[in-house]
SETORSE-260749 format. One record per residue (C-alpha): x negated, y negated, z. Coordinates in steps of 0.5 Angstrom, whole numbers, plus 500, padded with zeros to 3 digits. Layout:
N
XYZ;...
! end
This chain:
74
056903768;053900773;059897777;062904777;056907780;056902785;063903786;063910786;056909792;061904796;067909797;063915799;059911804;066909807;067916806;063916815;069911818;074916818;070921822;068915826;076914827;077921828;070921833;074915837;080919838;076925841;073920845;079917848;082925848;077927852;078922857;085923859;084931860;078929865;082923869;088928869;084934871;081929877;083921878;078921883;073919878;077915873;073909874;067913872;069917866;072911864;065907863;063913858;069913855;066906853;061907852;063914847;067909843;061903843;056907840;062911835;064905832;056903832;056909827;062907823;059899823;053902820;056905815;060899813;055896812;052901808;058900804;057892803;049893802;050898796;056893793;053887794;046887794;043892789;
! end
């Protein structure tokens, strides 16, 4: 009963990467409007978009771990 539990615990923890996936994607979309809208500032918008994805896949890193901590650990 238990190990279902956790299971169960660990799927739904995993549920946060697919909105991290879609996340990303709209990190990376918006920075190609803007760059289209104006190449003047590709090499800026370029380093938030970096830094969009760094702290995204920050969260979805988190919540894998939340996965692995509850399948692992309790």
């Amino acid at each position: 009963m238990l190990e279902g539990a956790k299971l169960i615990g660990a799927g739904a923890a995993t549920i946060a990467l697919a909105g991290a996936a879609v996340g990303i994607g709209n990190v990376f979309s918006s920075s190609i409007h803007s760059v289209a809208r104006n190449p003047s500032l590709a090499k800026q918008l370029f380093g938030y978009a970096i830094l969009g994805f760094a702290l995204t896949e920050a969260i979805a890193l988190f919540a894998l771990m939340m996965a692995f901590l509850i399948l692992f650990v309790f």
